[in-house]
PyMOL Python script that loads the backbone (N, CA, C, O; Angstrom):
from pymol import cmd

cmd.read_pdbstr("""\
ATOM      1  N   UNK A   1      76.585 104.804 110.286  1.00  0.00           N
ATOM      2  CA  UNK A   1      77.831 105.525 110.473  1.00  0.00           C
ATOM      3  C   UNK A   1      78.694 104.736 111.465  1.00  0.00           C
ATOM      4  O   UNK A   1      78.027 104.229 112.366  1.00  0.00           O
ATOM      5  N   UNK A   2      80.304 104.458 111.535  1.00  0.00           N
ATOM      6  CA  UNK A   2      81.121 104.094 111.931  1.00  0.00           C
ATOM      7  C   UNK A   2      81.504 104.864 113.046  1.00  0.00           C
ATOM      8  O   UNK A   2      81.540 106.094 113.079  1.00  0.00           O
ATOM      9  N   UNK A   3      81.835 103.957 114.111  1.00  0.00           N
ATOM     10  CA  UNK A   3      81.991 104.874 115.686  1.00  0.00           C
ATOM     11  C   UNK A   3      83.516 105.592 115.459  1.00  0.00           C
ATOM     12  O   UNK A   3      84.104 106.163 116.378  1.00  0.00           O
ATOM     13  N   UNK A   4      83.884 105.507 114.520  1.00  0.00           N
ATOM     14  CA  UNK A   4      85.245 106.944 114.541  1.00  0.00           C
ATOM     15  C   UNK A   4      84.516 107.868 113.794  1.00  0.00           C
ATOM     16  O   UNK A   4      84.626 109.039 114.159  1.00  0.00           O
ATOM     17  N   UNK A   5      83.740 107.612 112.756  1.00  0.00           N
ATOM     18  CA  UNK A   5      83.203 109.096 112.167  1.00  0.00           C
ATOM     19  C   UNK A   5      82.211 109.561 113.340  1.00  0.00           C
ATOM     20  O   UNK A   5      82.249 110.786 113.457  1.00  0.00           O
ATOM     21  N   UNK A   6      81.383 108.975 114.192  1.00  0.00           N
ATOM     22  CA  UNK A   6      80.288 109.095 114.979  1.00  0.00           C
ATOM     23  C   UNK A   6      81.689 109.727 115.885  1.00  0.00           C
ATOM     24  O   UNK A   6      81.901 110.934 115.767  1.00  0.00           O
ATOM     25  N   UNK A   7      82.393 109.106 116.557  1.00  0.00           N
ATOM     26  CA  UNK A   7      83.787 110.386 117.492  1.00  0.00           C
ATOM     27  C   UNK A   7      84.069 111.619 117.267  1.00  0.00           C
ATOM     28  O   UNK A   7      83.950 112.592 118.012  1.00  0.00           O
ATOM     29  N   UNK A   8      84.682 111.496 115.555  1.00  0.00           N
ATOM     30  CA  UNK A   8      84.732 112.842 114.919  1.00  0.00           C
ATOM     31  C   UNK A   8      84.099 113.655 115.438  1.00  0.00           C
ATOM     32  O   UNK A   8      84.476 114.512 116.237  1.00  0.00           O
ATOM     33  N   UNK A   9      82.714 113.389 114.882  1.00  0.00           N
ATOM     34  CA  UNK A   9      82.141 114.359 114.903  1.00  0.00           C
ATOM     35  C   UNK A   9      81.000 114.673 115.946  1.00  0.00           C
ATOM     36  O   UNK A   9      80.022 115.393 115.749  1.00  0.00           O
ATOM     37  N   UNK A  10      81.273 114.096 116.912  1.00  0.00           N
ATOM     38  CA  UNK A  10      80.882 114.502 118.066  1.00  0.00           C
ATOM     39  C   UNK A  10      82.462 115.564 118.603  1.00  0.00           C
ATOM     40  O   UNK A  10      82.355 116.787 118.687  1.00  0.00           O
ATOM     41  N   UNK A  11      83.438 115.043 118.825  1.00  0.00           N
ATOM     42  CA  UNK A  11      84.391 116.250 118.666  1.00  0.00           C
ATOM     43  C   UNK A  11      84.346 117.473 118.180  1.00  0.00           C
ATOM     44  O   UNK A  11      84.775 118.514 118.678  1.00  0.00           O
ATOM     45  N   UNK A  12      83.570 117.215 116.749  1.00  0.00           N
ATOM     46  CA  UNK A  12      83.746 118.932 116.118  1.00  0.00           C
ATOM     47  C   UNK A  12      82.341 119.621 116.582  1.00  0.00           C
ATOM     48  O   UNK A  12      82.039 120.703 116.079  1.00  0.00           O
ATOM     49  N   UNK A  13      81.729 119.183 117.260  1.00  0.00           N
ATOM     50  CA  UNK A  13      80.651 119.808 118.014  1.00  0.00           C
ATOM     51  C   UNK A  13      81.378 120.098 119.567  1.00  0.00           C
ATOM     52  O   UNK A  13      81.128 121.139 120.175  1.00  0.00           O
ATOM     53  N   UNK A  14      81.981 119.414 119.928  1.00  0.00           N
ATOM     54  CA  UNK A  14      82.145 120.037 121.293  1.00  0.00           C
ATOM     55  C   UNK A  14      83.155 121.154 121.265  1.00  0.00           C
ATOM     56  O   UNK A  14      83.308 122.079 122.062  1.00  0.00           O
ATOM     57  N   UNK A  15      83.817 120.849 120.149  1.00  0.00           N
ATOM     58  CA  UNK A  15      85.304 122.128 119.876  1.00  0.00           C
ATOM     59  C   UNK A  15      84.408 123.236 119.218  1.00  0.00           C
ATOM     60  O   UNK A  15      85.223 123.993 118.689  1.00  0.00           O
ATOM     61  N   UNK A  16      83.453 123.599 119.038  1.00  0.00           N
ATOM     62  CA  UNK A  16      82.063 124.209 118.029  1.00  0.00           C
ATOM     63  C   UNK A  16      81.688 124.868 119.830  1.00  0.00           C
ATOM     64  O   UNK A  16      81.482 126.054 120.089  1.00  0.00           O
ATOM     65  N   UNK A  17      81.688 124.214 120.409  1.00  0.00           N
ATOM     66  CA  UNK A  17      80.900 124.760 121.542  1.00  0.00           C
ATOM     67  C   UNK A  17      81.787 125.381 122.203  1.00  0.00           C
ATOM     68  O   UNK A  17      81.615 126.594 122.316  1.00  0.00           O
ATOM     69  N   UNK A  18      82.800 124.868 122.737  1.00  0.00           N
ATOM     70  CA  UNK A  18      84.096 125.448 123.551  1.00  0.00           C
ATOM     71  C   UNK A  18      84.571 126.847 123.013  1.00  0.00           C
ATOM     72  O   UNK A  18      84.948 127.776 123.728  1.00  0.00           O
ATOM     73  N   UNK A  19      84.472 126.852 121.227  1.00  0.00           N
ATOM     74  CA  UNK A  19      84.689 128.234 120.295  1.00  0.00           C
ATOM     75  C   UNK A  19      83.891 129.333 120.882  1.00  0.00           C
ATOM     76  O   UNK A  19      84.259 130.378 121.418  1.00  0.00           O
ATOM     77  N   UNK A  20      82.504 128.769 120.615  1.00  0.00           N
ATOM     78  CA  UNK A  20      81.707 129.555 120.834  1.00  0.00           C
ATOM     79  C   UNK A  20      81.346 130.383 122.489  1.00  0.00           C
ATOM     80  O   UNK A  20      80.917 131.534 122.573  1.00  0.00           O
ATOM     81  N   UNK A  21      81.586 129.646 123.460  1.00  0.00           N
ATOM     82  CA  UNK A  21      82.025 130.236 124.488  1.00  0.00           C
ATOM     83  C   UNK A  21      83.202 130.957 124.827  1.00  0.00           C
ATOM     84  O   UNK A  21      83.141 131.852 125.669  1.00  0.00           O
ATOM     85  N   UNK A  22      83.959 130.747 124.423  1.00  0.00           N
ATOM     86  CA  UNK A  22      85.598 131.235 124.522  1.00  0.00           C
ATOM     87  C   UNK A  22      85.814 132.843 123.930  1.00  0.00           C
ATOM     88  O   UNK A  22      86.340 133.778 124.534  1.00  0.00           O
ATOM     89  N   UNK A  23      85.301 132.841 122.714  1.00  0.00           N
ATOM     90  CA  UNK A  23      85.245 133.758 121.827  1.00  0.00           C
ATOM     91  C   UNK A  23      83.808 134.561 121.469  1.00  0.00           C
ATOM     92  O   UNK A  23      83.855 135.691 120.983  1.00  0.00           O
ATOM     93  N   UNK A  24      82.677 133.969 121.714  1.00  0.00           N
ATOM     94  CA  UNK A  24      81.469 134.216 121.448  1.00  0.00           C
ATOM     95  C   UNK A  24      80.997 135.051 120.003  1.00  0.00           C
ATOM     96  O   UNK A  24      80.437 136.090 119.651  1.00  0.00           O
ATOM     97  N   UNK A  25      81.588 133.922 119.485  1.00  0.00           N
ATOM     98  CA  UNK A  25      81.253 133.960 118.146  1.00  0.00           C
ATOM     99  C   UNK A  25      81.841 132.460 117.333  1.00  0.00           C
ATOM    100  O   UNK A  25      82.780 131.750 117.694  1.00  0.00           O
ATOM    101  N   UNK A  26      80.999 132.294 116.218  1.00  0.00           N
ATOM    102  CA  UNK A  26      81.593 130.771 115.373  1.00  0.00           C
ATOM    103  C   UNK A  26      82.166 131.087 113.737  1.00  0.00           C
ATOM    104  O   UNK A  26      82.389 132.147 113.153  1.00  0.00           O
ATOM    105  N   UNK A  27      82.272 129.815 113.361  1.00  0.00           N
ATOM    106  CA  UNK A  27      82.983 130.620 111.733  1.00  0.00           C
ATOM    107  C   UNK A  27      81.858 130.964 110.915  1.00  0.00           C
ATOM    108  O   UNK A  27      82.226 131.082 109.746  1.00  0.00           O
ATOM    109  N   UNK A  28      80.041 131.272 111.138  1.00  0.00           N
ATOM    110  CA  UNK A  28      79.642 132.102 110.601  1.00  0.00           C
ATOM    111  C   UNK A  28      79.599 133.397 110.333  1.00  0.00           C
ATOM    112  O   UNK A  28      78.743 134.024 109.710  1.00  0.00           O
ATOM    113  N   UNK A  29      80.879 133.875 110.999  1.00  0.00           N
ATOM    114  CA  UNK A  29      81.158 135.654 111.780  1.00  0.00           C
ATOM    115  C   UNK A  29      81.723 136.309 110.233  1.00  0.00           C
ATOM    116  O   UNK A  29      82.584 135.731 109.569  1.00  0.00           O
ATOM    117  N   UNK A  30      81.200 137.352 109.895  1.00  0.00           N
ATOM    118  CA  UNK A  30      81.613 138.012 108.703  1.00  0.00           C
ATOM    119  C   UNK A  30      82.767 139.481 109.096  1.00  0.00           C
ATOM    120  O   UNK A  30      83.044 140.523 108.502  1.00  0.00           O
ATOM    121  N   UNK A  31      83.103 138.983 110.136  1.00  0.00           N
ATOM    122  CA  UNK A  31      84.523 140.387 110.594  1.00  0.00           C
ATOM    123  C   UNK A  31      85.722 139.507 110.380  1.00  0.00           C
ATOM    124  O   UNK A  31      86.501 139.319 111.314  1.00  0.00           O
ATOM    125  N   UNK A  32      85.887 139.032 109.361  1.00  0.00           N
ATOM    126  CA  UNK A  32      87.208 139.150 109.394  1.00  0.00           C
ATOM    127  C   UNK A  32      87.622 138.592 108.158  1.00  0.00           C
ATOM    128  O   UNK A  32      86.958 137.624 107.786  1.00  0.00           O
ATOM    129  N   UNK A  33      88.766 139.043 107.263  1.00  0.00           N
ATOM    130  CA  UNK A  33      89.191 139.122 105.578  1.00  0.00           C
ATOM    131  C   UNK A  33      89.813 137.717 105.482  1.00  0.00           C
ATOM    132  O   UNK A  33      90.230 137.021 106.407  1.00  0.00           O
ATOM    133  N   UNK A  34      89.784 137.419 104.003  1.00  0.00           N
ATOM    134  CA  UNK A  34      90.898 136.373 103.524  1.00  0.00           C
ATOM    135  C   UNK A  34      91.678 136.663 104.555  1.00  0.00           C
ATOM    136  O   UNK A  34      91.532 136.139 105.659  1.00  0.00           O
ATOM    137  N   UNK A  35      92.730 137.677 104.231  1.00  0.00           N
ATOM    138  CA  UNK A  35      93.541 137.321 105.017  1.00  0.00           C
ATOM    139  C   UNK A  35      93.794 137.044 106.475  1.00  0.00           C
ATOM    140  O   UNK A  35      94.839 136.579 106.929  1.00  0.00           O
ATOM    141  N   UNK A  36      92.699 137.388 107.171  1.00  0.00           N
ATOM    142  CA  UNK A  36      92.946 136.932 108.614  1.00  0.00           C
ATOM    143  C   UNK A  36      92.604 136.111 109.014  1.00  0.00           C
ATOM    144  O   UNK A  36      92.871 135.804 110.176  1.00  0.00           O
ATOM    145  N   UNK A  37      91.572 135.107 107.929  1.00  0.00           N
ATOM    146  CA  UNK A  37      91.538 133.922 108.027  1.00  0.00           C
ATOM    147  C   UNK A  37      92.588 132.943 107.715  1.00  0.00           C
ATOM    148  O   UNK A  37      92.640 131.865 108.308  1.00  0.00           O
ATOM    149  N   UNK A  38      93.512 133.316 106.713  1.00  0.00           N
ATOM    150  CA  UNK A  38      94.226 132.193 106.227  1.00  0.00           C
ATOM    151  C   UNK A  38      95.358 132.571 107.255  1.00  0.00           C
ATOM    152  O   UNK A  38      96.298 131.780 107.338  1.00  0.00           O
ATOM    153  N   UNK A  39      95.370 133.966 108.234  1.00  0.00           N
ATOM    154  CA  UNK A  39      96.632 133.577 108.991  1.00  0.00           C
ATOM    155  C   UNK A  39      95.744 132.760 110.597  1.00  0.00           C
ATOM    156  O   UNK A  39      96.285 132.054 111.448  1.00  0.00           O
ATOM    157  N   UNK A  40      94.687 133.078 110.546  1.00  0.00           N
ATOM    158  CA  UNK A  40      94.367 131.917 111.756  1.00  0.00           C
ATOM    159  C   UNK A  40      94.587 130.326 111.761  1.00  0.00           C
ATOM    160  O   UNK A  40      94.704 129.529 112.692  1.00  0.00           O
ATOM    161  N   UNK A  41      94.601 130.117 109.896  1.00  0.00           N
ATOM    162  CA  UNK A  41      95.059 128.775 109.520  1.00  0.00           C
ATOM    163  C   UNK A  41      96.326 128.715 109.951  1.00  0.00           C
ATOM    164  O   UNK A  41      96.669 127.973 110.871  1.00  0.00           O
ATOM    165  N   UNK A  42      97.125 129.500 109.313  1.00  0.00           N
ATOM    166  CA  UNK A  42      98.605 129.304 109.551  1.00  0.00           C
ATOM    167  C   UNK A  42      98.930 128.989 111.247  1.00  0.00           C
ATOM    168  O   UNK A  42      99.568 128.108 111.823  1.00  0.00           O
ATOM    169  N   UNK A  43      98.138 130.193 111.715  1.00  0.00           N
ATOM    170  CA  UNK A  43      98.560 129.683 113.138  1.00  0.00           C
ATOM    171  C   UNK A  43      98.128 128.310 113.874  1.00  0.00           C
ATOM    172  O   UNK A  43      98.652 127.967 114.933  1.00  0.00           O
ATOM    173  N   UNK A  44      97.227 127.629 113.287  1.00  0.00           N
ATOM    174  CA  UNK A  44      96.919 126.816 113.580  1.00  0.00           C
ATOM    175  C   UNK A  44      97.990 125.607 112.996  1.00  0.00           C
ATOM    176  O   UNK A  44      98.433 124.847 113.857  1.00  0.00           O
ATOM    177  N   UNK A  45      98.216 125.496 112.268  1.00  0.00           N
ATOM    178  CA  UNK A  45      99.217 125.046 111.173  1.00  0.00           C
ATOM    179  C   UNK A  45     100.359 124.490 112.365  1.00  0.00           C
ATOM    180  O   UNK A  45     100.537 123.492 113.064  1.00  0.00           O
ATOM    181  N   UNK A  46     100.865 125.550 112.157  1.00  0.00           N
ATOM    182  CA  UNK A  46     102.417 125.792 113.041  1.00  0.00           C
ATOM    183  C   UNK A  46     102.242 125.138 114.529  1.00  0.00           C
ATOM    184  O   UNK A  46     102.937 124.164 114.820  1.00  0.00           O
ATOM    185  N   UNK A  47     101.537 125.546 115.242  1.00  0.00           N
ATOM    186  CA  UNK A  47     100.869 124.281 116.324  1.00  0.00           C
ATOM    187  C   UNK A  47     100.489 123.148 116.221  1.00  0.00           C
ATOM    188  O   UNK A  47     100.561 122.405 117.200  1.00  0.00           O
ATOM    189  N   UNK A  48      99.994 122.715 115.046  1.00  0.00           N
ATOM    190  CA  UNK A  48      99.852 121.595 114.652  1.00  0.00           C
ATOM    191  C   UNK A  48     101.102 120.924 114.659  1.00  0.00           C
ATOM    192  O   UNK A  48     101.226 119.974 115.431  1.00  0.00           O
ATOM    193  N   UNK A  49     102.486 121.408 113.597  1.00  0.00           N
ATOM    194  CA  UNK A  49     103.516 121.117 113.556  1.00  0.00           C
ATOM    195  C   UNK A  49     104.236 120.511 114.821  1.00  0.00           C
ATOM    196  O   UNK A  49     104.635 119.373 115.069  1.00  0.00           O
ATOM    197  N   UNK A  50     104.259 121.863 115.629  1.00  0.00           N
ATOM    198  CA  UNK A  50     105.110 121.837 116.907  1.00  0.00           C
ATOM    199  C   UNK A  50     104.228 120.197 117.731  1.00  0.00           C
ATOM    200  O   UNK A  50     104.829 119.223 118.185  1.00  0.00           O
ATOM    201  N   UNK A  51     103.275 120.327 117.698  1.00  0.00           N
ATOM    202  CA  UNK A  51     102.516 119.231 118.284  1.00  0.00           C
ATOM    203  C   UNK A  51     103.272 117.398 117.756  1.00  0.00           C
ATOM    204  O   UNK A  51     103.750 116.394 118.282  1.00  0.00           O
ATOM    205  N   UNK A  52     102.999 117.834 116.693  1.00  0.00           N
ATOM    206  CA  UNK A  52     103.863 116.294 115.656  1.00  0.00           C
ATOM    207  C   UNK A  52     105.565 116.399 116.705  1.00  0.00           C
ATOM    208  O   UNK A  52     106.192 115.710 117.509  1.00  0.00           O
ATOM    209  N   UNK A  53     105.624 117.137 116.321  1.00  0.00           N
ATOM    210  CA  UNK A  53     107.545 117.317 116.772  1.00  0.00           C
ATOM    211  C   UNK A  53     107.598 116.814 118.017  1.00  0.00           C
ATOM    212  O   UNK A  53     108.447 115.953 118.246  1.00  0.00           O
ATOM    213  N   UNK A  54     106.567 117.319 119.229  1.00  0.00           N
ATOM    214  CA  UNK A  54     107.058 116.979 120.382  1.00  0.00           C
ATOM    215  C   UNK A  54     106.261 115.179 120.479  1.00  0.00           C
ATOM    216  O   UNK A  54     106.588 114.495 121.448  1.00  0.00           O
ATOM    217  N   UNK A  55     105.569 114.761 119.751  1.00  0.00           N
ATOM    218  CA  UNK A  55     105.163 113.652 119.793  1.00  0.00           C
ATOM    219  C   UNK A  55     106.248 112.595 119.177  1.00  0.00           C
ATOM    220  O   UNK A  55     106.235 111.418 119.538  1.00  0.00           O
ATOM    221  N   UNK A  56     106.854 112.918 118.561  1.00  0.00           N
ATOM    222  CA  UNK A  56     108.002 112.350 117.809  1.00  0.00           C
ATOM    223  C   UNK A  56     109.399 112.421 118.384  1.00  0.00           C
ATOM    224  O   UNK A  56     110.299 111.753 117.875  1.00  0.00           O
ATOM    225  N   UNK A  57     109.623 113.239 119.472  1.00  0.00           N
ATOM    226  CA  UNK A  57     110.405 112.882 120.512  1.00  0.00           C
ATOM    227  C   UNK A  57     110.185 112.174 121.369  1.00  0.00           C
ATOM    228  O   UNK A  57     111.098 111.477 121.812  1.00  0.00           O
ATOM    229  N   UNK A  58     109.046 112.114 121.837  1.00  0.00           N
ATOM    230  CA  UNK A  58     108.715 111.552 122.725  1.00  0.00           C
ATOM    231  C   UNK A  58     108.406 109.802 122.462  1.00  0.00           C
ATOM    232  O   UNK A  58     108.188 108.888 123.257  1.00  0.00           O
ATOM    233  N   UNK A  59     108.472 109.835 121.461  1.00  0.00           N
ATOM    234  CA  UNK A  59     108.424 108.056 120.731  1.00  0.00           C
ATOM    235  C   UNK A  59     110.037 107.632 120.471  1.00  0.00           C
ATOM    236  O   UNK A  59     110.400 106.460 120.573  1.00  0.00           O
ATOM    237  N   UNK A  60     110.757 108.488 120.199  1.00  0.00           N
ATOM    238  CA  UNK A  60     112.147 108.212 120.005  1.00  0.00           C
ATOM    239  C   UNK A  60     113.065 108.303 121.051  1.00  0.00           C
ATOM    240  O   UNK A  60     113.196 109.308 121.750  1.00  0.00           O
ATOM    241  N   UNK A  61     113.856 107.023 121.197  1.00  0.00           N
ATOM    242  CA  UNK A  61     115.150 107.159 122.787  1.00  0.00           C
ATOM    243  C   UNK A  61     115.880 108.253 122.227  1.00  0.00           C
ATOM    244  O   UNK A  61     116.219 108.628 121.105  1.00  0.00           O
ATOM    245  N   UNK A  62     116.001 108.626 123.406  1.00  0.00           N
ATOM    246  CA  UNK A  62     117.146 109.930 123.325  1.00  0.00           C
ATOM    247  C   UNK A  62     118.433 109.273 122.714  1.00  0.00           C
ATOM    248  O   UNK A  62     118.711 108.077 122.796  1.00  0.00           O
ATOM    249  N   UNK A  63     119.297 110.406 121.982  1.00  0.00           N
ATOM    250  CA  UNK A  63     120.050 110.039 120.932  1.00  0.00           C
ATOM    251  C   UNK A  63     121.315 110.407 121.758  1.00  0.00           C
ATOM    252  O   UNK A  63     121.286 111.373 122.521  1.00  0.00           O
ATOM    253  N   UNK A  64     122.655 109.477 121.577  1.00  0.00           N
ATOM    254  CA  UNK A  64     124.080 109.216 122.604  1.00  0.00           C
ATOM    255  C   UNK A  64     124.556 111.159 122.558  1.00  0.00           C
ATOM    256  O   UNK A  64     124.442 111.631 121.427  1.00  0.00           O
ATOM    257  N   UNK A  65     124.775 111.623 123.061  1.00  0.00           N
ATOM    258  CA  UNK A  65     125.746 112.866 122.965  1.00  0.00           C
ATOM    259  C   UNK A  65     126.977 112.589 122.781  1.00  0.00           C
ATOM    260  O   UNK A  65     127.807 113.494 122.693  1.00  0.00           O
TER     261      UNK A  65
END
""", "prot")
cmd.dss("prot")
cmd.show_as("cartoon", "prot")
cmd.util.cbc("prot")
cmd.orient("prot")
């Protein structure tokens, strides 16, 4: 295995652990529907977004007024 997949996924174990303390519970948890899963996606989504956006200002000179 390649030391970015070996990163990965040492990442999705520590974000696996941080879940699981935070919340004390993981995504084997059977409380909660389609739909409140696909809006935890969404919310995740939309942060994701906002995340790109402010990274993409921050690479670009500010524009003349």
């Amino acid at each position: 295995m390649d030391s970015v997949v070996t990163n990965v996924i040492e990442k999705f174990k520590q974000r696996s652990e941080i879940g699981q303390k935070k919340y004390g519970t993981n995504l084997d948890r059977k409380d909660l529907s389609m739909s409140q899963w696909i809006r935890h996606m969404q919310e995740e989504l939309m942060d994701a977004i906002l995340y790109l956006e402010k990274i993409h200002q921050l690479q670009e000179p500010p524009k003349p007024e």
